[in-house]
N, C-alpha and C positions, 0 to 999 in steps of 0.2 A: 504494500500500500504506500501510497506518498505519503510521506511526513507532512505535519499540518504544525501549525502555527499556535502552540497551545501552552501558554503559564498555566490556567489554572484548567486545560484541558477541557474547554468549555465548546458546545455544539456550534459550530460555523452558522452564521446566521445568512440563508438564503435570502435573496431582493429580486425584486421585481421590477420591467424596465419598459418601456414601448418597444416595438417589434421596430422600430424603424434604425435599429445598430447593427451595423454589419459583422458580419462573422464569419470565423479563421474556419476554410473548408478544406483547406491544405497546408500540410508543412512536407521540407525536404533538406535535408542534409547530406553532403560532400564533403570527399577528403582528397588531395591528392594521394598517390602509391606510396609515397615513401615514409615509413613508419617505424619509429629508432626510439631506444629507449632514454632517458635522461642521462644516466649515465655514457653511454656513446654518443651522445649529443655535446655534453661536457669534455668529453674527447676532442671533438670534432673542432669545437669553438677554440680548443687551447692549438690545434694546429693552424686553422684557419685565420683566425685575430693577431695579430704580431703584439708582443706585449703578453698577449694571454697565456702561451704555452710558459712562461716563468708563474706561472698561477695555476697549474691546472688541478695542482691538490685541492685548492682553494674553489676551484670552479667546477669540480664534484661534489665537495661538501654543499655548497649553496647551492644546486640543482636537485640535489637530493631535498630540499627542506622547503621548496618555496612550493610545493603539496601539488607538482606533477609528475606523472610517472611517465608518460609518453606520449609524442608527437607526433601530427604529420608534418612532414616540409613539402615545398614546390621541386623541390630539387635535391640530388644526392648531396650530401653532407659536404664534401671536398669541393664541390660544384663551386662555393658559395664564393672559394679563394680568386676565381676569374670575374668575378665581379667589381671592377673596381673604380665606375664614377655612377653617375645616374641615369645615362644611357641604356647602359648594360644592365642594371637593373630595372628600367622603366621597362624595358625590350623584353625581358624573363616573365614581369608582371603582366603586361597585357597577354602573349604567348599562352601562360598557366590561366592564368583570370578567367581569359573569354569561354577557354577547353572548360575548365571544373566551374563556370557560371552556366554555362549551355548545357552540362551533366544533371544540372542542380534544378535548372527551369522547368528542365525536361518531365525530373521525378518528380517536380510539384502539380504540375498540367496532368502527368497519368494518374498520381494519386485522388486527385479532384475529378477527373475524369474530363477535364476542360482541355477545348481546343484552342491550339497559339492564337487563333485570327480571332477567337470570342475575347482576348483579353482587351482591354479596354486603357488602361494605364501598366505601365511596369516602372516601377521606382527600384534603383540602384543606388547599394551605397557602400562606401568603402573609404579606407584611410592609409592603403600601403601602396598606391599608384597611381595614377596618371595617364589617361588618355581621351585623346581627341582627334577621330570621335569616340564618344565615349561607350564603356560597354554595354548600354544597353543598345547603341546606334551598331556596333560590333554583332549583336546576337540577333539583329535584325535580319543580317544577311545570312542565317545557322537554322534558325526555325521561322515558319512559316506565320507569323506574327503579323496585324495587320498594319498595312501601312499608312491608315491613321492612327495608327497608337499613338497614346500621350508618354511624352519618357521624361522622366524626371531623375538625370542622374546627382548625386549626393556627393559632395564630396565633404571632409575634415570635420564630421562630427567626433570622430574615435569612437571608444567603445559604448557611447550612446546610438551609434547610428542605427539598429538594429529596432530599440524601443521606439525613437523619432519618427523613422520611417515605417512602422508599424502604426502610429497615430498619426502621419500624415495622409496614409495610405486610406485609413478610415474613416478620415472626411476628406475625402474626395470620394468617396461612395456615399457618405451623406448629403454631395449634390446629386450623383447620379445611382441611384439604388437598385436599378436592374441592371449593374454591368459586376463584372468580376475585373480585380485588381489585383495586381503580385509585386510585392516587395523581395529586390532578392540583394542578400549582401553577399562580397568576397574579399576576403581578406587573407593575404601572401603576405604577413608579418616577416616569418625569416628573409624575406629580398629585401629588409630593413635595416639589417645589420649592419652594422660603421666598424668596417676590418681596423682603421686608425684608431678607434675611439676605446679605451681602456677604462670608463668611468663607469662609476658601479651603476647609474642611471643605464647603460651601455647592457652592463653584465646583466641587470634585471630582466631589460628585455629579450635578453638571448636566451634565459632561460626560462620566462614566464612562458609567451608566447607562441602559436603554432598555426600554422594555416588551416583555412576548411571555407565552406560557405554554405550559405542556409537560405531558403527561400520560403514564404508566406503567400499564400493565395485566402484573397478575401470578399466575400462576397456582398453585395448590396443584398438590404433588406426585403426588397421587391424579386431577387434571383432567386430559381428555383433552388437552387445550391445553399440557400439559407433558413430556408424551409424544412428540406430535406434532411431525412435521418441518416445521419451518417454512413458509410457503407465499412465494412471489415474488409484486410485480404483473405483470401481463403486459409479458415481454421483459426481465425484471429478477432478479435472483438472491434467494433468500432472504435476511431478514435475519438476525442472528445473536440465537439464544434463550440470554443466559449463565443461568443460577443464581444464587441467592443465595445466598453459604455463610454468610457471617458478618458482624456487626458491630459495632461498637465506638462506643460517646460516650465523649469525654475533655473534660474543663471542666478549665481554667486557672485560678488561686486569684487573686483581685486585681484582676480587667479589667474592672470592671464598665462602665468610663467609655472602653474600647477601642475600642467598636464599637452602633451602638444608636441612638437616636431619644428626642433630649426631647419631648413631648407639648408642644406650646405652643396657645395661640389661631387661630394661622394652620394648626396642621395639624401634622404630622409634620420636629421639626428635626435633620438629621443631626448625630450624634456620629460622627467617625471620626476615632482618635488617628493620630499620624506613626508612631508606636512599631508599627504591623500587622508589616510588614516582617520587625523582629524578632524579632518572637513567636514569627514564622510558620519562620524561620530558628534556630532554638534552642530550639521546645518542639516542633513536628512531627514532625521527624526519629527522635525516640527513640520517640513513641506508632506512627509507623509500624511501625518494626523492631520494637518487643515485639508490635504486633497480628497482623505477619508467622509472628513467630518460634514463636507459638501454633500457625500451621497448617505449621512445617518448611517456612518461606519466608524469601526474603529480598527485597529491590529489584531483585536481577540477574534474579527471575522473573517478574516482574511484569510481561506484555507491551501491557498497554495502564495507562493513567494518565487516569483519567476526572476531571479534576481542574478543579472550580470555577476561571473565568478572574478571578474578583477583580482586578487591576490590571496593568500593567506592572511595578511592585514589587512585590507579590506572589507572582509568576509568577517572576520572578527569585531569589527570595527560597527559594522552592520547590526550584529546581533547582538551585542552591547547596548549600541545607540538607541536600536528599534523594540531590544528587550526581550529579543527571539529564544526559543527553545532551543536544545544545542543541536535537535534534526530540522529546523526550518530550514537551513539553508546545505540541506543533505545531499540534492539535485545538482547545487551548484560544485560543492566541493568534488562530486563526484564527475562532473565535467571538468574540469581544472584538471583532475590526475589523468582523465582519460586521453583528452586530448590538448591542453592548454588553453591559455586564454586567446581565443578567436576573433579578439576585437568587436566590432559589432555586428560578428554572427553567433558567438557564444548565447546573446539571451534567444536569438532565433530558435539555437539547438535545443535551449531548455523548452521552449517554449514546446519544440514536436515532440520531448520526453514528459511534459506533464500530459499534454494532449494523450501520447497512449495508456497512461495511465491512468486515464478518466477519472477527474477529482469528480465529486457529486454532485449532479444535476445540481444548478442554479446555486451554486457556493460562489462567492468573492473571490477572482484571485488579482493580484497586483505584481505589474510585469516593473522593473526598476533597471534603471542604465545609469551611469555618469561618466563624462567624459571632458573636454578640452573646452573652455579655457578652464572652469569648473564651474561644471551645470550636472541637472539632474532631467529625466524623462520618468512619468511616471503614467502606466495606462493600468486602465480599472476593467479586467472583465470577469464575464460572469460565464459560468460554466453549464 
């Protein structure tokens, strides 16, 4: 069963909404092939990074602790030493991108059972690369999509983009209610790597981080797809179709140096202050409870917590702040060692692992992201 959200283990309180909120009739997740574990990946880094191989004792211990066990990358490990300005790795990213974005779109269209030309919008978002045209203009010419789609690509929200575009995505179906819309992220973190860059900011990302991407298909109120009871694979349960009630952007005044990417020569250099922590622990907590207290909620109702796995600090930092049980955020840690943190397709993944586990008809869950410069994303559905 999914862990729920319980001090004093109290019943999730069900809510009631107008039929006119769109709802998630599809989710789909992608990896690239290549799949290493922490340790050979700490390896990997101490050969690849100059500087690093005088560390590499150091750069096993800290891979083993920051609570991932294994990754995908875009590329073989060694690959990464030929990469070395922003060309080379802009060139890798769209290459891997467009292949495991077009894998990803694919699996979300068959699971819904929707055709490319019935889509109506596709929003794309991402923070590990650069093109133009961009990938959704790239997937245009891959699947048979129509050629009035609305494309709405996203770029540098970081690892909110995910939640963002998931409540962007939902009101533009509350102008147009009979169409279906797909949000798809992709994010090639490891083509982010600064082989120059020896600072622990540098070391975090190397070993937090891991490629994948995630796609959302969403349907207007008035589609039959929203109506519709979900369907199983064969020998398999339905997955759960939540709603989207509501959502929330909150921006923090000041952060601009919190969380981010200096543009350099070499490509993309992580900023990521010590201070996330907390932020994350002293400005969350109140934007939850006022975005709650809007819909005559609180935390104790909230039975699922689809909550961006950002770090081992983070995650702590969270259920602290928010007062959580130590299995609320069980989903998330268990994403983190699976696969790493996937930027803003991680809450995507969580989002099709709560879905198969079908929380309870008509329970609260609350989807959570934060990202660059420091802000937060906060969507309200119902299950």
């Amino acid at each position: 069963m999914l862990p729920l959200h319980t001090r004093d283990a109290p019943t999730p309180r069900t809510f009631h909404l107008p039929r006119e909120r769109p709802a998630v009739a599809g989710s789909a997740i992608a990896f690239p092939p290549h799949r290493y574990s922490q340790k050979r990946l700490a390896r990997a880094a101490a050969r690849v990074v100059p500087g690093f191989e005088r560390r590499e004792g150091f750069l096993e211990r800290f891979f083993a602790r920051v609570g991932v066990e294994e990754r995908h990358l875009a590329l073989e490990p060694d690959a990464y030493a030929a990469l070395d300005g922003m060309q080379a790795r802009n060139d890798a990213w769209i290459e891997h991108a467009t292949a495991l974005g077009e894998r990803c779109l694919r699996a979300v269209l068959d699971e819904a059972g929707v055709a490319a030309e019935e889509v109506g919008q596709l929003t794309t978002t991402t923070v590990t690369g650069l093109a133009v045209p961009s990938l959704d203009a790239r997937l245009m010419n891959r699947l048979p999509l129509s050629r009035s789609l609305k494309r709405v690509p996203l770029f540098g929200l970081g690892c909110l983009g995910g939640a963002a575009g998931l409540a962007r995505t939902a009101e533009y179906l509350r102008a147009f209610p009979d169409q279906v819309a797909v949000l798809l992220a992709v994010e090639l973190c490891s083509l982010t790597l600064q082989r120059q860059d020896v600072s622990m900011a540098n070391i975090i990302a190397s070993g937090l981080f891991g490629d994948g991407a995630a796609a959302v298909l969403l349907a207007g109120a008035e589609h039959p797809l929203a109506r519709r009871a979900p369907l199983g694979d064969a020998g398999a349960p339905p997955a759960g179709r939540p709603r989207v009630v509501d959502s929330r952007s909150v921006f923090f005044d000041d952060t601009e140096r919190v969380m981010g990417w200096d543009v350099v020569d070499g490509g993309f250099s992580v900023v990521l202050s010590p201070d996330v922590p907390d932020l994350v622990r002293r400005e969350v907590p109140p934007a939850v409870d006022a975005f709650l207290d809007d819909h005559g909620l609180t935390r104790d109702d909230v039975a699922t917590w689809v909550s961006h796995p950002g770090g081992p600090a983070v995650m702590d930092a969270l259920e602290e702040g928010l007062e959580l049980s130590a299995d609320a955020l069980a989903p998330s840690r268990r994403a983190l060692a699976e696969v790493g943190n996937l930027s803003s397709a991680s809450v995507l993944q969580l989002l099709d692992e709560h879905r198969r586990r079908r929380p309870p008809p008509g329970a609260p869950g609350l989807m959570l992201a934060m990202g660059p410069a420091f802000c937060a994303e906060l969507v309200l559905l119902r299950w």
